[in-house]
N, C-alpha and C positions, 0 to 999 in steps of 0.2 A: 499586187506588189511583189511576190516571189518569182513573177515573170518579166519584174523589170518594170514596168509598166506603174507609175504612182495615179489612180483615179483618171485613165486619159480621158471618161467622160468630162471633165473640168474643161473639155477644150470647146465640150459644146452648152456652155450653162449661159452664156450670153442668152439663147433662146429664153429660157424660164424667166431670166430676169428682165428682158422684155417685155414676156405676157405681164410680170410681177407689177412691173412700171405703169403696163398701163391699166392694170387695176384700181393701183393706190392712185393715181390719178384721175380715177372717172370715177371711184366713189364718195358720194355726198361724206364734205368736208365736217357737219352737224352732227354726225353720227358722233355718241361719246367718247369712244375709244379716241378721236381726232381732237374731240374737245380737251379732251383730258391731258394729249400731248400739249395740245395748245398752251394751256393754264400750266403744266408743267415747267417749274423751272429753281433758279436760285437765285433768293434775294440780293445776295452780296453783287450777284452779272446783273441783276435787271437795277440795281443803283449805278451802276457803269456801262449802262445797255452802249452807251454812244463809243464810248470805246472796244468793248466787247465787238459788236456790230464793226468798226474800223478793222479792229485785226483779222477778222474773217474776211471783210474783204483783200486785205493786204496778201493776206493765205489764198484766197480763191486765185487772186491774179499770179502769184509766184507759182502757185500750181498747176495753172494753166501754161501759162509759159515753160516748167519743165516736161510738162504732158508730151506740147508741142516739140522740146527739143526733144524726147522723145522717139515722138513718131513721124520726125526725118530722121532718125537715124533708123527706123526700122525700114523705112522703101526706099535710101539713098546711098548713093556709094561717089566714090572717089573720095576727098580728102573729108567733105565734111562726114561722108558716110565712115572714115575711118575712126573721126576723132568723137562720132556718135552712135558707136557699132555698140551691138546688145551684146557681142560675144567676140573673144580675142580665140584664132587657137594659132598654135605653133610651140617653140621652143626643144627642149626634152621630153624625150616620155618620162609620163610620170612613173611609168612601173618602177624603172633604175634609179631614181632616186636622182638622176643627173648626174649616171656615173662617168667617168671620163671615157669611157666604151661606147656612151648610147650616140645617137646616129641625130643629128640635129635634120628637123625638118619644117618645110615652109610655113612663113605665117601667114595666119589669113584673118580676116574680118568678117563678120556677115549680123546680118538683121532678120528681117522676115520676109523680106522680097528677094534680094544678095546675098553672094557669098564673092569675098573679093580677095585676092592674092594679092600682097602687098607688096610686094618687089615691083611688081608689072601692072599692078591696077587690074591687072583682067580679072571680069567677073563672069557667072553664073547663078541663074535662077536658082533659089536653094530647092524648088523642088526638081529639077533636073541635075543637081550638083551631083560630080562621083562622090561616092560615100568616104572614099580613102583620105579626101579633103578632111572631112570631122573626126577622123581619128579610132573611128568607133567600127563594131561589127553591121554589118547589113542591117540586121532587122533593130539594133538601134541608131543605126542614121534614119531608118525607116520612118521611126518613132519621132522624129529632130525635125523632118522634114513635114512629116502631117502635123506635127503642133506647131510649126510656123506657118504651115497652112492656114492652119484653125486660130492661128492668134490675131488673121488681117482686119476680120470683121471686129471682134473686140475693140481691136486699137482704136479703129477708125471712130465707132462709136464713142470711143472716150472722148475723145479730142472735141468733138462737135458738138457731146451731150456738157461736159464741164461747162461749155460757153454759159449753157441754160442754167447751171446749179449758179455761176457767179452771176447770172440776172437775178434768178431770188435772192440772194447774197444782196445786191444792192438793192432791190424792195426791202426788206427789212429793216436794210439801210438806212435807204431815204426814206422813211414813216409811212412806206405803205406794206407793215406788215399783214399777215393774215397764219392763221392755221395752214390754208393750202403751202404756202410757203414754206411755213416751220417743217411740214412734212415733209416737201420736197428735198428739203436741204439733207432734214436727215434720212429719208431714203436713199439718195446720192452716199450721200456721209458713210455709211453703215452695212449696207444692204449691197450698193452694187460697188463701194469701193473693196468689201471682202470679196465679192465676182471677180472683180479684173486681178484681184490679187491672187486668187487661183489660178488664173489665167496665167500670168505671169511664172509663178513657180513651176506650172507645168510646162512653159516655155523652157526654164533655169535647170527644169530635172533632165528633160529629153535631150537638150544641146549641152550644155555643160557638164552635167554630173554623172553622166553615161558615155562622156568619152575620154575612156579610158589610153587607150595607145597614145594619145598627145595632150600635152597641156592645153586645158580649155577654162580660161577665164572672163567671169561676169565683165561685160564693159561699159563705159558709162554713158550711152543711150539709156540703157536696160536699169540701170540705177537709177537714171531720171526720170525713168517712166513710171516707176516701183515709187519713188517718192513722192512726185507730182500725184498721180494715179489713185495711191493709195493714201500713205503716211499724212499729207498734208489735210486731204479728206478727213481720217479720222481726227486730227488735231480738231479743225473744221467743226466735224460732228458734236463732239460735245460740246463747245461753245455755244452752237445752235442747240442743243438737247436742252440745258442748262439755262438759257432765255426764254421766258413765255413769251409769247405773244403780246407785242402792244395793245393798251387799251385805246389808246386814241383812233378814232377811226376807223376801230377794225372791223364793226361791223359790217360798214360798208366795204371794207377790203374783201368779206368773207363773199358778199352776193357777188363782185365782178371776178374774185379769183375762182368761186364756183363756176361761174358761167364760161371762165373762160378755160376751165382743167378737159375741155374736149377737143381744144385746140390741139393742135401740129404740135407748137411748141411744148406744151406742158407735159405731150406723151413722152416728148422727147427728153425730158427732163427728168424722167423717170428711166432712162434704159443707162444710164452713166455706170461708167467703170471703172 
């Protein structure tokens, strides 16, 4: 921290919570600690389990959709990439306060693929951008540039993994709860929505909060991806935390969601961000 630098490992925690995902997914669902989530809940949610269950989906899909508008604004450019940039800079420096002396300079846009000047549209790759563009000294555009780097794989995994967290979202739904699922939800919920949200801030530190020579503000891709991504997630989570597991059925839910937690799918429902 005293070199500028907040945690840059955070740009590589995707890995861990990969491995993490595909743990809690290939471990027998029977074990008590699962059992125990399972049975884990609150009476007042499991008397409203049907609505409970509604709003979580209603939340899965709103959050998906900003996830998605999201992450076109992080690999897209000209107008929608403008109006779903993760980062605005231009205006005054901030040092002067906006004094009537300081030197007005161009605005730009950019995400994690782009960086785009907004008078003319021209863009460049942000990892070959001049650094003069963000406003910042060399070794932190340096920093701006490796964490959009390191932010592509994240994203991309959100976006694709969420689909899987609102699949079990509508198993529990529609009466085929189980343990495996309650898990699922809330590992997504909790576990990798805190991941991408590091992700995230370490994105917000190195581009925005370290460029100092010119105004650089949050833009609302990067708001929708921080909400969708994360916020809605943890709302999400405790709902699911807070619901046991239905009785009807579920035994049989437990033996085909065991058999099937080696699939594609369900590893994949475990690396969410």
């Amino acid at each position: 921290c005293a070199s500028g630098r907040l945690l840059p490992s955070l740009q590589y925690l995707y890995c861990p919570a990969l491995m993490a995902g595909v743990v809690v997914a290939l471990c027998p669902k029977r074990f008590c600690c699962f059992q125990k989530l399972g049975e884990f809940g609150c009476e007042a949610f499991e008397e409203r389990r049907h609505q409970v269950l509604r709003i979580c989906e209603v939340l899965s899909f709103t959050g998906l959709v900003l996830a998605v508008c999201g992450f076109t604004g992080a690999f897209t450019k000209g107008d929608i990439g403008e109006v779903l940039a993760w980062v605005k800079y231009g205006g005054r420096s901030k040092s002067d306060g906006g004094a009537e002396n300081s030197t007005n300079v161009e605005e730009f846009y950019a995400g994690v693929k782009w960086i785009c000047n907004v008078a003319d549209d021209r863009c460049q790759e942000m990892s070959k951008v001049n650094c003069t563009y963000l406003g910042s000294p060399h070794e932190k555009c340096t920093d701006c540039q490796e964490a959009a780097g390191k932010t592509v794989i994240p994203v991309v995994l959100c976006v694709l993994a969420y689909a899987m967290y609102a699949h079990n979202t509508w198993l529990r739904y529609h009466h085929k709860d189980s343990v495996q699922a309650k898990t699922m939800c809330c590992f997504a919920c909790f576990f990798a929505a805190t991941n991408f949200l590091l992700v995230l801030l370490n994105y917000w530190r190195a581009c925005i909060v370290t460029a100092t020579l010119v105004h650089a503000e949050m833009g609302f891709g990067l708001l929708l991806m921080g909400v969708g991504g994360s916020l809605v997630k943890y709302i999400c989570g405790f709902l699911h935390l807070f619901l046991p597991v239905e009785d009807s059925g579920s035994e049989e839910m437990e033996l085909e969601s065991e058999s099937g937690s080696n699939s594609e799918v369900e590893v994949m429902d475990e690396v969410m961000f």
